[in-house]
Each structure stands twice: as C-alpha cells, then as structure tokens.
C-alpha positions in Angstrom: 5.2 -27.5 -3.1 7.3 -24.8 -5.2 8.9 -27.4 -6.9 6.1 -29.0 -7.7 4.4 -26.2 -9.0 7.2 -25.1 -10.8 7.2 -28.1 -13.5 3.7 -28.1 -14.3 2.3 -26.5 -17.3 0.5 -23.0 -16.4 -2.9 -23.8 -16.7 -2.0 -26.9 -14.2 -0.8 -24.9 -11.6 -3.0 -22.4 -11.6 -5.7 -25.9 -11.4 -3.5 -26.9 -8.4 -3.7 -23.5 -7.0 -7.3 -22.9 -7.0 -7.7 -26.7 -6.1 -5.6 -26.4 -3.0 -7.4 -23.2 -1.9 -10.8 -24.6 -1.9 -9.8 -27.1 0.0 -8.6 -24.4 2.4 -11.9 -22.9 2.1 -14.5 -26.0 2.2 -12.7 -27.1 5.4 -13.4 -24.0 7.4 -17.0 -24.1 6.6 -18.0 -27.5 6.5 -16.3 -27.7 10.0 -19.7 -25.9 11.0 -21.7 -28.9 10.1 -20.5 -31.8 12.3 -19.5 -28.9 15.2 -22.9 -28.3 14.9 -24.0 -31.3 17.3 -21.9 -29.9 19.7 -22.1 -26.3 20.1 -25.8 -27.0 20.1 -25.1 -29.2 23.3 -23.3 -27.1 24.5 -24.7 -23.7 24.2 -28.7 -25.6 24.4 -29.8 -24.1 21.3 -33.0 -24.9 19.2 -33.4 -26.1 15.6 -34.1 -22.5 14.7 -31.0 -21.1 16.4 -29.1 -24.1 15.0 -30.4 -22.5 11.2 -29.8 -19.2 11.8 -26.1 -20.2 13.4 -25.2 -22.0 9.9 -27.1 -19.6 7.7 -25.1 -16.3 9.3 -21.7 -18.0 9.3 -22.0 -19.5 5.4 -24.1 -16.5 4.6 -21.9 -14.0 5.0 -19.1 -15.3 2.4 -22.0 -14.2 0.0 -21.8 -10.6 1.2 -18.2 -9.8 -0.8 -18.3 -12.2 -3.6 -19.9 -9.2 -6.2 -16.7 -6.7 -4.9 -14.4 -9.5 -5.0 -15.2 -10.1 -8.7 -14.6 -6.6 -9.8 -11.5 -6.3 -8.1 -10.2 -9.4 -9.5 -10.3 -7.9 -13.1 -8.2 -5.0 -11.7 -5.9 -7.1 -9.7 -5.8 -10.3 -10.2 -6.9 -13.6 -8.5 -4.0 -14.6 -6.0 -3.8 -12.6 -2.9 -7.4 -12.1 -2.7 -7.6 -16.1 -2.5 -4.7 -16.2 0.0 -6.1 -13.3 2.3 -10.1 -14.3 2.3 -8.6 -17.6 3.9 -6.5 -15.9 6.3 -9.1 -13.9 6.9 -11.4 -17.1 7.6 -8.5 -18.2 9.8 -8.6 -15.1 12.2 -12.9 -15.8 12.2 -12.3 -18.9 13.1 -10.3 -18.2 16.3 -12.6 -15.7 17.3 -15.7 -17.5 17.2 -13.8 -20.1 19.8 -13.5 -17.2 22.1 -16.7 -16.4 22.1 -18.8 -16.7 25.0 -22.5 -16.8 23.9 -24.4 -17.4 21.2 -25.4 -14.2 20.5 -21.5 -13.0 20.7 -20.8 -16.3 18.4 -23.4 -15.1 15.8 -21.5 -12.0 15.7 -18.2 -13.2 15.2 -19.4 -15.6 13.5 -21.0 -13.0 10.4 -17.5 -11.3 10.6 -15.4 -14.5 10.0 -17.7 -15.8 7.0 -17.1 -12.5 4.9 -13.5 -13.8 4.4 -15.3 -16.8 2.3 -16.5 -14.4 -0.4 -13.0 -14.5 -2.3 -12.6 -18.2 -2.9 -15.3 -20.0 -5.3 -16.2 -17.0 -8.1 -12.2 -16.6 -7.9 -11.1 -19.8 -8.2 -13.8 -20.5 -11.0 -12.8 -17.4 -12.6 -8.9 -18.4 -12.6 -9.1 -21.6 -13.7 -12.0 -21.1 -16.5 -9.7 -18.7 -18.3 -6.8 -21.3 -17.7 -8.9 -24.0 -19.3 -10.5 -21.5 -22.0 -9.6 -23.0 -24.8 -10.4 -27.0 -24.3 -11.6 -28.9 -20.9 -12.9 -26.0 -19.5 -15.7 -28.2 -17.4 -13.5 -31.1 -16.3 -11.0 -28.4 -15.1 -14.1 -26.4 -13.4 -15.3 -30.0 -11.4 -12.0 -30.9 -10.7 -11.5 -27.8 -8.5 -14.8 -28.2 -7.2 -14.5 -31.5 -6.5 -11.2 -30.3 -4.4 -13.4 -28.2 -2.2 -14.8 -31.9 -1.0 -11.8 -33.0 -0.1 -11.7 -30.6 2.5 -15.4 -31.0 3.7 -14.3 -34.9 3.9 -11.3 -34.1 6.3 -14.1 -32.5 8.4 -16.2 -34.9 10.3 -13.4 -37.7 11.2 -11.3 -34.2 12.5 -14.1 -33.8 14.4 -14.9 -37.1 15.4 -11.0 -37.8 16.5 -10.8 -34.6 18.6 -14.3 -35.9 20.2 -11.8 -38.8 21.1 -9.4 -37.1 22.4 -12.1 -35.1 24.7 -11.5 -31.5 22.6 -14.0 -29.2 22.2 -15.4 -27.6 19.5 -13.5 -24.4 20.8 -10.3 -26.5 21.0 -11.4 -27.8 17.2 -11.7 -24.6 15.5 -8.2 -23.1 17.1 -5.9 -26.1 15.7 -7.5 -25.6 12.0 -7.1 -21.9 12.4 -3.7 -22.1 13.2 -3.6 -24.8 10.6 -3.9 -22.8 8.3 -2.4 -19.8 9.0 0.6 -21.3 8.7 -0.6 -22.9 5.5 -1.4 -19.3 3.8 2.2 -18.1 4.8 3.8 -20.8 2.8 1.3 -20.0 0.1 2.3 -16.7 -0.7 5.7 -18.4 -2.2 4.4 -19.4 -4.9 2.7 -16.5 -6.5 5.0 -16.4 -9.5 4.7 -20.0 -10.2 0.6 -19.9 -10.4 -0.7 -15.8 -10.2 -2.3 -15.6 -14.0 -2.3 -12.2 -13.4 -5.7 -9.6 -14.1 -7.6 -10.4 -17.5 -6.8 -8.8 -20.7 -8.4 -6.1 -21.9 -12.0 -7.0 -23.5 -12.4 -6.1 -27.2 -15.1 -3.8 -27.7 -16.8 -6.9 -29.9 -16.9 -8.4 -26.5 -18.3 -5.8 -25.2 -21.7 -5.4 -27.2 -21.7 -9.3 -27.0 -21.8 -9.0 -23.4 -25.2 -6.6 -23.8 -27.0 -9.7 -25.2 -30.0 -9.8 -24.0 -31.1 -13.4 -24.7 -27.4 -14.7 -23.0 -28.2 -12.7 -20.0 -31.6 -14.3 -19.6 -29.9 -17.4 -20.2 -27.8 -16.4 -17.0 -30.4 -15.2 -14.5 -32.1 -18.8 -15.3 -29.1 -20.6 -14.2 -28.8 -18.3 -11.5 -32.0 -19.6 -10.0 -31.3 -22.6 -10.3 -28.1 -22.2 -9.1 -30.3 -20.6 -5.3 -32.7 -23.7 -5.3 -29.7 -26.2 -5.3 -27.6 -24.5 -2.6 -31.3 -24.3 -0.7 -31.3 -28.2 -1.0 -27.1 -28.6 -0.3 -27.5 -26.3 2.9 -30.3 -27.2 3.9 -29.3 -31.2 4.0 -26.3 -31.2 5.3 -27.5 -29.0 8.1 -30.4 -31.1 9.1 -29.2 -35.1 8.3 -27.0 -35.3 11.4 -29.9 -34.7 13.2 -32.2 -37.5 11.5 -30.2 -39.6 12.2 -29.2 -39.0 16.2 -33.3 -39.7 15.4 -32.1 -43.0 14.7 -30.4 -43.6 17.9 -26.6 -43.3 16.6 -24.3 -41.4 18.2 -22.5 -37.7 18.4 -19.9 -39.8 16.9 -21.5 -42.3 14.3 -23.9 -39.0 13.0 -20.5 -37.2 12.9 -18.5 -40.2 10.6 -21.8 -40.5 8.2 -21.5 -37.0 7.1 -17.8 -38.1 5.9 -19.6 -40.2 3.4 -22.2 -37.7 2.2 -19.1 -35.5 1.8 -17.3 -38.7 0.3 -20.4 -39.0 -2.7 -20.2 -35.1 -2.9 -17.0 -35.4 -4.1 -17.0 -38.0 -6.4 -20.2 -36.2 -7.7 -18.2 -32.8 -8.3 -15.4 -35.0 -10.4 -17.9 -37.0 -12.4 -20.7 -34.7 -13.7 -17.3 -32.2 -14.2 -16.3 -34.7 -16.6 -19.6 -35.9 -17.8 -20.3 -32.2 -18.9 -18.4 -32.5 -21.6 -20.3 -35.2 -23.1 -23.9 -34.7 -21.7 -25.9 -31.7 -22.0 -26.5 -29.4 -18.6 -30.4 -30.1 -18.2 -29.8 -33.7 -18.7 -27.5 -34.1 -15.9 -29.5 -31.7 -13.6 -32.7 -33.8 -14.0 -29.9 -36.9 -13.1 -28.2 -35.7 -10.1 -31.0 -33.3 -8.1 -33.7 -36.3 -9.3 -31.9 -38.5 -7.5 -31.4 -36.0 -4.4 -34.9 -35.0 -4.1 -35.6 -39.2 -4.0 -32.9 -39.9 -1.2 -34.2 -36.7 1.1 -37.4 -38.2 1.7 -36.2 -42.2 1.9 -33.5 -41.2 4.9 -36.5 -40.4 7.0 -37.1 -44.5 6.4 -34.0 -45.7 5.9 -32.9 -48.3 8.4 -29.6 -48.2 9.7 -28.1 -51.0 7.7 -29.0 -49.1 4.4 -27.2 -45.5 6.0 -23.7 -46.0 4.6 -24.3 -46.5 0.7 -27.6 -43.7 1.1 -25.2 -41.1 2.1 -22.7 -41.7 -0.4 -25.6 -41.5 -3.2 -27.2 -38.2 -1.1 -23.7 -36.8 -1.6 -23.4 -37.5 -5.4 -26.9 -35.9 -5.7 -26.5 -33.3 -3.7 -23.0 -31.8 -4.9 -22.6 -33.1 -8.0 -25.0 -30.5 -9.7 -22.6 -27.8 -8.4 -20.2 -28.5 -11.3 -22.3 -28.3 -14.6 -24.0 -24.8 -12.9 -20.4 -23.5 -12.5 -19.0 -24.2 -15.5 -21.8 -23.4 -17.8 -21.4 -20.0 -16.2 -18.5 -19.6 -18.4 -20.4 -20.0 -21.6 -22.8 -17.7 -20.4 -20.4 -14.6 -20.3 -17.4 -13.8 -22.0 -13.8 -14.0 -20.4 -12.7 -10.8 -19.4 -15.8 -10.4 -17.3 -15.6 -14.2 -15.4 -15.0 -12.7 -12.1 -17.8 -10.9 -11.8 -20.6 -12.8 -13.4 -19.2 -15.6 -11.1 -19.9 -13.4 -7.8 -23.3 -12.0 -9.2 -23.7 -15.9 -9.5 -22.5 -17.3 -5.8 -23.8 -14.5 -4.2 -27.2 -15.8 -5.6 -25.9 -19.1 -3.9 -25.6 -18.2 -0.9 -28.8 -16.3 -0.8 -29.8 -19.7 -0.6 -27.5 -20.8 1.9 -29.6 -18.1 3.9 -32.7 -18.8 3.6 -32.6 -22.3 3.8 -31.3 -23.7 6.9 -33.5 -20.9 8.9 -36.3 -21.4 7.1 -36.2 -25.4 7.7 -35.2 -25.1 11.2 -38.6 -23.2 12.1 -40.6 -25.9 10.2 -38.8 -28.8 12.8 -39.7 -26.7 15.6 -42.9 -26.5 15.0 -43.7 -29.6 13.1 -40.8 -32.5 12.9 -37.9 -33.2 11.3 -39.6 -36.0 9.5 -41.9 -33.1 7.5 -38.8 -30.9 7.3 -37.3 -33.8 5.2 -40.5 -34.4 3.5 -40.7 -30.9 2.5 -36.9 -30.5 1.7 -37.6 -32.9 -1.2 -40.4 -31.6 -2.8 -38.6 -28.1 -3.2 -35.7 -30.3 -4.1 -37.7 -32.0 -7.1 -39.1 -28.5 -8.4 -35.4 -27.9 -9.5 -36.2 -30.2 -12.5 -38.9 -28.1 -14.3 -37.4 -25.1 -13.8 -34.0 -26.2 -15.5 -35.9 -26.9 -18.2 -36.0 -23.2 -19.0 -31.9 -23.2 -19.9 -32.8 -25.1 -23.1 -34.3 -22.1 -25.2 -30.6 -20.3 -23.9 -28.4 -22.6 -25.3 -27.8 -21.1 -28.7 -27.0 -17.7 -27.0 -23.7 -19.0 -25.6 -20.8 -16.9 -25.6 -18.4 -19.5 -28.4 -15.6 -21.0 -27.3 -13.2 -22.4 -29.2 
C-alpha cells in the first residue's frame, strides 16, 4: 500500500486515503444492520428497542463530529481518521462482551463516538485536495467508498451465519480486523497527511459572515436531517419487511447487499452527475424515486425484490453525494472541517430520531404503515429542497 501511495499525485492519495478509511468506517456501522436480525433473536427485543439499539450506536458518532472539525484546522486530518476507527475497533469488542441489552446500549453509545472523526474529515481532506477542479466527483467517489464497506457487510454476516458464528463472534474478527488494519495505516502518513489548512485571509473571513451563504447552509443542513431520517430509517426497518415475506435470516441478510450494492453505485453517479446537473434537480431525481420504492416494497412480490433493492439503494444513498459536496461551496476552505461537522452532526440527528421514532409506530400499528409513513416524509424532501435555489448565487467561488 506505501508503494502504491507513494506514486500517485497528492490529491490522489489523499482520495485513496480518505476512501480507504470510510470503508473502515461504513463497515463497522453498517454491520449493525444485518446483526440486527440476530441480536434481536437473541436478546428478544421489540421493534422499539431494535430503534433505539441502532439510533444509540450510529447516533453517537454525531456527538464529536463539531470538536473533530475544529481540531482538524489545528492539526490536521490523519490521525484523527486513524484513531476514531481504532477507537470504533475497541467499541466494537466491547459491545460483543456485553451481556444485556441495557449493558450493550451502553457500550454501545461509547463505541459510536469513535465514528465522529471520519465523514466531515474525510470530506474536509479531500474537498481541499480537489479545490481547484472535480471537487464533487472526488467528494462521491469517497462516499461512494464508504459503500463498499456496507456491501462487505451482509454476505460477512451471512457466511459467519454459515459457519454457526454469532453476532458476538462477528463483531470480534472485524474488530480485530481492523486493528490490525489501522497499525499498518499509520505508515503512510507522509505519503497522504495534507497537513492543517492555511491560514484564512481576512477577505475570507468577512466572506464567511455572509449572511445569505449561511442561510443557504442551514437549508441544506435540513435537508441533509430529512435524508439521513429516510437512509436510517430504511435500512433499519427493510430486513424486517421482508422476513414479512417469508425469506429467511439469511435471504433478508444477502438483500441488504444489494440495497448497499445501488447505494453505491448511487454515491459514484450523482458524484459525477453533480458536475453537470444542478443540486435540486438531482435531489428531486434520487429521493423521488426513494420515497416511490418505500411504499411499493410493502407490495412487492418476491420475484421483483432483487432489482427493487438495487433502485431503493441508488435512491436512498445517492442523494448523500450532491449534499456533501455542495457543502464545500457553501463555506470557504480554511473553515471545511467544521462546517462539515456542524453539517453531519445535523445528520445524525436524524440517524436519532428516526429509527426510534419508526420503531414505536410498528409496535403500535405495523410495519406496513411504518413503510407507508416513511415515504411520505421521504417525498416532503422535494419541496423543501426547493428552498437551495434562491442560495445559489451566494456560493463561496471556486475556481
């Protein structure tokens, strides 16, 4: 991997970098989605329990994201990225050694903090790489890396079901995985660390006081909560439609590798299409199309699952990458890392919210309305993105 690094152009290994991270990253958590099935099994836990599991776990990545972002302009990207996935790492063992749920909760909140280094750090690091051209394709590509990772996820899970592991057993072989991973990692910090951001120019500065930009920003922040609502929320609750259906621990376990498998082709292609298309435009495309598929899975019949998953995916991930990178023209430079936190943490309010508050509406009503429901906030996304067009002259330039 040094050598590799080594003879690539800067901004490309810092993209391989941050792309290699993520994938770090999106394993640990997505891991929570397929194991899901069987700590509920196991432990006999309710939809609401199930929700509040998820939420507490992906929730707390959101609690160090706004500290992360300062410290990054003091010191730099690298080992913060490096040690929030160690630090996942150590979570990860602990929450296989826990012997309750309430225990597991616990550990559980301790282990997701680690998770608050990696997405407004990696976006950060490889927006100023990419500052001058390609800035978005460079942006989806590393989220689309992240998916890579949430891919490897459900057939890990479904081959250790094989081979009669738990989901104890499961979360000590990635742990240790990856520990071992993040050691290696380390050599290559002068091959890929960009170092802390130059100074800002006290131009910048006054720019940054905007007014109009910074409305521009809380709007995509907003819509940046209602899509991780919809992303969270689905992926929490789909396995469970469709052991509904009568498939399998297994089979519900394998489909999520396709929803993951659309998510990442999603990530790569609107990345790319942001460059050509405006950021409303492909909004209205991707989360239109998400808020269509939540409500025909409750009807789909099993023939149909396979290429509904894949398209769920694309809608449901691919928005991800125009939000992120029109971050970037929201803000200038020098200040990426923390508008980028201020923005994920708003994220992952979502991530919150969402999974408890749809797991109380299945307990008391079905997972058919929970679905039903899920789309119609889903579909509100699409008036309220309208509200970024009156922004878009209020960009920060770029070159």
């Amino acid at each position: 991997m040094l050598g590799f690094l080594r003879h690539a152009p800067q901004s490309r290994r810092t993209l391989y970098f941050g792309s290699i991270m993520h994938i770090w990253s999106d394993l640990y958590f997505a891991l929570m989605f397929p194991l899901l099935l069987l700590i509920q099994e196991d432990m006999d836990l309710s939809f609401t329990e199930i929700g509040v599991l998820r939420a507490v776990f992906s929730g707390a990545s959101g609690v160090l994201q706004i500290p992360a972002g300062f410290l990054a302009e003091s010191m730099g990207e690298f080992w913060l990225l490096v040690g929030g996935n160690i630090w996942v790492s150590v979570g990860l063992m602990g929450m296989a050694l826990s012997p309750v749920f309430v225990v597991l909760l616990i550990v559980s909140f301790l282990g997701g903090l680690g998770g608050g280094f990696q997405h407004p750090l990696a976006s950060s690091m490889v927006s100023r790489a990419y500052d001058d051209k390609g800035r978005s394709t460079a942006v989806g590509t590393v989220n689309f890396a992240g998916d890579i990772g949430k891919m490897i996820a459900p057939p890990l899970v479904a081959g250790a079901i094989a081979l009669s592991l738990g989901w104890r057993d499961i979360l000590w072989v990635v742990a240790l995985a990856g520990l071992v991973f993040m050691a290696l990692s380390m050599l290559t910090r002068r091959s890929v660390d960009l170092g802390r951001p130059a100074k800002e120019s006290s131009d910048a500065v006054r720019d940054d006081s905007d007014g109009t930009r910074q409305k521009g920003f809380l709007a995509l922040s907003g819509i940046g909560f209602l899509d991780s609502t919809a992303r969270t929320a689905a992926l929490t609750f789909i396995p469970f439609v469709l052991i509904a259906k009568e498939l399998t621990t297994a089979e519900a376990i394998n489909m999520l590798f396709f929803v993951f498998l659309g998510g990442g082709v999603g990530k790569f292609v609107v990345g790319w299409l942001g460059e050509r298309f405006s950021t409303v435009s492909l909004i209205w495309a991707t989360k239109g199309l998400t808020a269509v598929l939540l409500v025909l899975s409750i009807f789909a019949p099993p023939i149909a699952l396979i290429p509904l998953m894949v398209a769920l995916g694309f809608g449901l991930n691919g928005t991800s990458s125009i939000l992120y990178a029109t971050v970037a023209e929201y803000v200038p430079p020098t200040r990426r890392a923390r508008y980028y936190g201020f923005y994920y943490t708003t994220n992952e309010i979502g991530t919150i919210l969402a999974p408890i508050a749809y797991g109380v509406i299945a307990d008391i009503f079905s997972l058919n309305v929970t679905m039903t429901v899920m789309g119609i906030v889903t579909a509100s996304i699409l008036p309220a993105s309208l509200t970024l067009r009156k922004y878009g002259r209020a960009r920060v330039a770029q070159s």
